[in-house]
N, C-alpha and C positions, 0 to 999 in steps of 0.2 A: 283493815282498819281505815285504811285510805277513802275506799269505796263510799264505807259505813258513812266518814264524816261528808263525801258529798253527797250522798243524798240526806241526810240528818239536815245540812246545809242548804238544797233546792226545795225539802219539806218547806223550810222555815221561809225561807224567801216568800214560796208561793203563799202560803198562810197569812205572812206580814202583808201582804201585797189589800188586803183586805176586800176590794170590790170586786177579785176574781170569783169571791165564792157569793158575792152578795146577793140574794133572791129576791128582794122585795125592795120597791121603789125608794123607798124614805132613806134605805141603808144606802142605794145607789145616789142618790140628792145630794147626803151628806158625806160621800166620799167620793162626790166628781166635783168637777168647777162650778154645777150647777147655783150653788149659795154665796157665792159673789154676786151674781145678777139676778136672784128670785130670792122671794120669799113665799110663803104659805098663802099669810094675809096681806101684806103689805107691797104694793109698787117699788122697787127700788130701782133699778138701768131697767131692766125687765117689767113686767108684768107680770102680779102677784098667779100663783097657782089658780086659784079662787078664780080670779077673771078670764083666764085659759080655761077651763074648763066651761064655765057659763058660755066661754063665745062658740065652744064646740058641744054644748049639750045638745044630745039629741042626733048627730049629724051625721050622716052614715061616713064610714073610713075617718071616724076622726082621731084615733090610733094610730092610723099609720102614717096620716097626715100630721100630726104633732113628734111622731118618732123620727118621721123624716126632718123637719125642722129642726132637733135636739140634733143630729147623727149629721146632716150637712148644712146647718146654719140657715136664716131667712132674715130676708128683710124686705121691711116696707107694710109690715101687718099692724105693730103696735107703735110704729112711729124712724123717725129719721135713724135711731141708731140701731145697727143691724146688731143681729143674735151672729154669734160666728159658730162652726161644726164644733162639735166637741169629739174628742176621742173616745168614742162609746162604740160597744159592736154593735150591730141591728139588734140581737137579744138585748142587751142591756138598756139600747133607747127605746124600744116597745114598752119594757117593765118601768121604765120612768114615764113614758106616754099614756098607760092604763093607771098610773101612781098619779099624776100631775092628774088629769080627769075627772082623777077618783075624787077631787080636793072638794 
């Protein structure tokens, strides 16, 4: 029974944890810090998705160039206040770099 309730109990953990399992960009956005400082359409501390994507249409490695950005922070592209790293793996800031693009 012991066993039973901890793994019933590390299902549950991993499950709640919600962005472990998350596949798709918009689910990773809205369950990282990313929506404090971005929005879709709108400029807020960040630069809307919409304008990230226009400045990299077209550009070859602009995926891994905006994943790197998201995963160790940049500054000096859209102004004085830097973006800082987020805690994302490399999988999870790629799928937000092909999501944010996609905008």
């Amino acid at each position: 029974m012991k066993r039973f309730m901890i793994t019933a109990l590390s299902a549950a953990a991993l499950l709640s944890s919600g962005s472990l399992f998350a596949t798709d960009g918009e689910t990773l956005y809205k369950t990282k810090a990313c929506v404090a400082c971005h929005q879709i359409d709108t400029k807020v501390v960040g630069p809307s998705y919409k304008e990230v994507a226009a400045k990299y249409a077209g550009q070859d490695g602009a995926v891994e160039t905006v994943a790197d950005h998201i995963k160790n922070g940049v500054s000096g592209i859209w102004g004085p206040i830097p973006m800082p790293a987020n805690q994302v793996t490399d999988e999870e800031a790629r799928i937000l770099a092909e999501w944010v693009l996609s905008q």
